[in-house]
C-alpha positions in Angstrom: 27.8 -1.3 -5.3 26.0 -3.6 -2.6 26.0 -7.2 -3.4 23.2 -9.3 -1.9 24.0 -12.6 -1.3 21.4 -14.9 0.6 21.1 -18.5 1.7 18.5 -20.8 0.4 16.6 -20.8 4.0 16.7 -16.8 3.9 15.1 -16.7 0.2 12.4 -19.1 1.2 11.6 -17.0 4.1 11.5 -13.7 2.3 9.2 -15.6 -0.3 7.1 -16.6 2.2 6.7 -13.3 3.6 6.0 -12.0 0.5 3.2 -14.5 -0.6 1.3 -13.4 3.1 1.9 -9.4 2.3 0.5 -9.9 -1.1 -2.5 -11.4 0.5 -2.7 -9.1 3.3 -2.5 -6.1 1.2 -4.7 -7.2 -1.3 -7.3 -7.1 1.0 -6.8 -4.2 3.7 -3.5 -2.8 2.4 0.0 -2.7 5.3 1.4 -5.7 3.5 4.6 -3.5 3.5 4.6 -3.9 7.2 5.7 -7.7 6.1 8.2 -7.2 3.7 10.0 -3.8 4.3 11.4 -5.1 7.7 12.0 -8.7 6.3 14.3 -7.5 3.6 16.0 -4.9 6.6 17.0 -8.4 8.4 18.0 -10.1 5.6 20.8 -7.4 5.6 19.4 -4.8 2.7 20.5 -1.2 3.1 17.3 0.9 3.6 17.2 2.4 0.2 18.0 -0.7 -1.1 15.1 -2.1 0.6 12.7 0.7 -0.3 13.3 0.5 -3.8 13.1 -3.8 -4.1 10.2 -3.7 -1.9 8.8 -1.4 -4.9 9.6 -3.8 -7.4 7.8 -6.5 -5.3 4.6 -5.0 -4.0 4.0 -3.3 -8.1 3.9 -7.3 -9.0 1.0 -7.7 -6.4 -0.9 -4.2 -6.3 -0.7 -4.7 -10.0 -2.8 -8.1 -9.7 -5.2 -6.8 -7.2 -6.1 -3.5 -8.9 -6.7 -5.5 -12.2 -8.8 -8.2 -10.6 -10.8 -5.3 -9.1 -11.0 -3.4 -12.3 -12.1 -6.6 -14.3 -14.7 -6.7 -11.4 -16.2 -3.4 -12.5 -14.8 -2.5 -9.0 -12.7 0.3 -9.8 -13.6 3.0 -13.1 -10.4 4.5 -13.9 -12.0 7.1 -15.7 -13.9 8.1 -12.7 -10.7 8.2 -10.5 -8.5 10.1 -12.9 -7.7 12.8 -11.0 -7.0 10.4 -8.1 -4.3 8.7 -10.5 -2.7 11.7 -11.6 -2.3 13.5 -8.5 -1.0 9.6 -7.0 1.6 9.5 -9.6 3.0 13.1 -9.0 2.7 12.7 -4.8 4.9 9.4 -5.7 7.4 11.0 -7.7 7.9 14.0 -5.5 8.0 11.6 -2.1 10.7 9.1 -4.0 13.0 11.8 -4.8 12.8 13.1 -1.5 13.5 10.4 0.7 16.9 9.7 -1.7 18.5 12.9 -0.3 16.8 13.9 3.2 16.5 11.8 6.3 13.4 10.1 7.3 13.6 9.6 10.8 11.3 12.8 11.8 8.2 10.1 10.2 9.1 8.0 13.2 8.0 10.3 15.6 4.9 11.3 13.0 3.4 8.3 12.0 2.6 5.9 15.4 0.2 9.0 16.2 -1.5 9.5 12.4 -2.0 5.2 12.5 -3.1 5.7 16.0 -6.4 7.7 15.0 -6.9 5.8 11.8 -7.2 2.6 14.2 -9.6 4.3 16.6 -11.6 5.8 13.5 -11.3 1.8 12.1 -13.0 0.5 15.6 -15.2 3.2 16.3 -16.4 5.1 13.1 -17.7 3.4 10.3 -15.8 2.4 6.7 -18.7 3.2 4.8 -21.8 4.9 4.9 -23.6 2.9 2.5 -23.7 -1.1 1.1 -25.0 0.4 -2.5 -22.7 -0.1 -5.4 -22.8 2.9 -7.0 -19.8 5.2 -6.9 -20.4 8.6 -5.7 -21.7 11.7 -7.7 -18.5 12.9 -9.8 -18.7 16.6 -8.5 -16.0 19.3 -8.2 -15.6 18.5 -4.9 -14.9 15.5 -5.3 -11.9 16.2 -7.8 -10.9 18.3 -5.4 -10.7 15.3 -2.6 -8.9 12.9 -5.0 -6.7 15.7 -5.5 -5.8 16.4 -2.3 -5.8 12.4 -1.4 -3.7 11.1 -4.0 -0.7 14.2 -3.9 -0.5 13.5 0.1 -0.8 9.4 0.1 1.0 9.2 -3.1 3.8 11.5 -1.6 3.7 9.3 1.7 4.1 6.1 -0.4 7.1 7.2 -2.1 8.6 8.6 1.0 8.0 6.0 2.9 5.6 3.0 2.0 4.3 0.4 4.7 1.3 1.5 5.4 -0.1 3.6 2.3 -2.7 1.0 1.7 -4.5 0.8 5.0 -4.0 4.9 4.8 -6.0 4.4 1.5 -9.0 2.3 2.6 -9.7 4.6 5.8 -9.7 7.7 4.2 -11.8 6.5 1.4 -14.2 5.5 4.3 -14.1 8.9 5.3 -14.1 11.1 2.0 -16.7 9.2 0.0 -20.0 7.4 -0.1 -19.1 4.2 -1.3 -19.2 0.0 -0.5 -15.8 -1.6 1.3 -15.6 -3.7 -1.8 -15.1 0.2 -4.1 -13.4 1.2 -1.4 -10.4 -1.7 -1.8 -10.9 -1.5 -5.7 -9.7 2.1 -5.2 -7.1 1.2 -3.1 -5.3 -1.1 -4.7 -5.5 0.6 -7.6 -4.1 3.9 -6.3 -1.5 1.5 -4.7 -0.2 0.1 -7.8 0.1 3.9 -9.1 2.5 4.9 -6.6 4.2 1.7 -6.5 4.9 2.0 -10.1 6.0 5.9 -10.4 8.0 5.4 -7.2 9.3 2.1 -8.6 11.1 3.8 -11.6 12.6 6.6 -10.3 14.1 4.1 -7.4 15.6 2.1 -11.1 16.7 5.3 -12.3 18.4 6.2 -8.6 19.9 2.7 -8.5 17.8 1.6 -5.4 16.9 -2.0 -6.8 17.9 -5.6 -6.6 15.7 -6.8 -9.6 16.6 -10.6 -8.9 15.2 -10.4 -5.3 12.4 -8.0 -6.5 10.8 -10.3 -8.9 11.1 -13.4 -7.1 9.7 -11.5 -4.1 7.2 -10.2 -7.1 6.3 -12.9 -7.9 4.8 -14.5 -4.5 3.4 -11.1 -4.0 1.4 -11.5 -6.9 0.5 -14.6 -5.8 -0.8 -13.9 -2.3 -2.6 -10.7 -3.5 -4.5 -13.2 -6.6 -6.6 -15.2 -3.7 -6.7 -11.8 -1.4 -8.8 -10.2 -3.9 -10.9 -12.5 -4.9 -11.2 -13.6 -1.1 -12.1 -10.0 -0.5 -14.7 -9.9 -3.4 -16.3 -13.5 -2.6 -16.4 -13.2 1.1 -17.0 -8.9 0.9 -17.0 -7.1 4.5 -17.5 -9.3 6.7 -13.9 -10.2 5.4 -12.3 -7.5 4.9 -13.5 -5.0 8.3 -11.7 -7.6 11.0 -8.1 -8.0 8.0 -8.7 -4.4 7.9 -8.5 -3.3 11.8 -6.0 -6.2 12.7 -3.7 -4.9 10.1 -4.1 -1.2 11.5 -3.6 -1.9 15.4 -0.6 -3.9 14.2 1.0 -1.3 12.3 0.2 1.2 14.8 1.9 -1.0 17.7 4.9 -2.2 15.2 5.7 2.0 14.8 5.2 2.8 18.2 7.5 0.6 19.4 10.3 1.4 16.7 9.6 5.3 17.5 9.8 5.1 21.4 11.6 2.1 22.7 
């Protein structure tokens, strides 16, 4: 069994970190980017670290997907195939990554974050400023189908990330506003978290002390991200949106070839 033991200076750190990834991915998702690495140099094994930064980023997706829902930002009902096929792409991903390496994403991922930051500074988010969501069609099921199994399975895999991978490819797939887009987001966000969350509990992948504590400034951060997001709307979120893309893109790259 690990035992974590931190000094005062390295808990106030990692709550700091958390507090900014909370906001961050509140807003334009990648707040993973923050913690993941953060609780790798405070000395966590990696499973270890997958499964507390679960426990922390469910305390802030959880806040920001609310706040959006009591928002009339994000319809559950509308989005249940989304949910569904989220929760069984996280389960599948979680138990995965417990028994089979994950280093072939290193090579995979710098070039899939690569064109989501050129679509980011070239294409368009949205095709539309309305705030209506799009026509519930079987097509449509079939997208949040096919989104949620592959981002929900990449989230439980792996993680950092997932959120930005959310809000682009919601740009893409469906005719909506930046602010549905995030409600979305977060919300599917919190899905994964949750489902991947529980089987990392049942695996034994969790310090539950650092988790909530982390949890807790997550929540925080991700409290005045959404309402930030919904108060200040695209203008806000577009530039939080890119920055956090390029940076993740750059951050893998490097870790993948150097």
């Amino acid at each position: 069994m690990f035992e974590l033991a931190l000094d005062p200076t390295t808990w106030a750190i990692l709550c700091a970190v958390a507090l900014a990834a909370g906001f961050i991915d509140a807003i334009a998702g990648g707040g993973g980017m923050l913690t993941v690495p953060a609780l790798l140099t405070a000395g966590l094994p990696p499973h270890l670290t997958l499964g507390t930064n679960k426990l922390a980023a469910s305390f802030g997706s959880l806040t920001a997907s609310y706040t959006y829902y009591k928002k009339d930002l994000f319809n559950p009902k509308f989005w249940l195939a989304s949910i569904f096929a989220t929760a069984i792409g996280a389960l599948i991903g979680t138990l995965i990554v417990d028994h089979l390496s994950i280093d072939f994403l290193n090579k995979l991922l710098p070039i899939i974050i690569i064109v989501v930051a050129c679509y980011s500074l070239f294409g368009s988010l949205s095709t539309t400023e309305g705030s209506e969501l799009p026509k519930l069609t079987q097509t449509m099921k079939i997208k949040q189908w096919l989104q949620g199994l592959s981002l929900g399975f990449f989230d439980g895999l792996a993680g950092p990330g997932t959120g930005t991978f959310w809000t682009a490819s919601n740009g893409m797939l469906y005719k909506m506003n930046l602010l549905l887009n995030c409600g979305l987001s977060r919300s599917m966000n919190f899905v994964s978290n949750f489902i991947s969350l529980i089987t990392f509990v049942a695996l034994g992948h969790v310090n539950f002390l650092l988790g909530i504590t982390m949890g807790f400034f997550i929540m925080l951060g991700a409290w005045f991200g959404a309402h930030s997001a919904i108060r200040f709307g695209s203008k806000f979120i577009r530039p939080v949106f890119n920055t956090m893309v390029i940076l993740l893109a750059l951050k893998l790259i490097y870790e993948a070839y150097f």
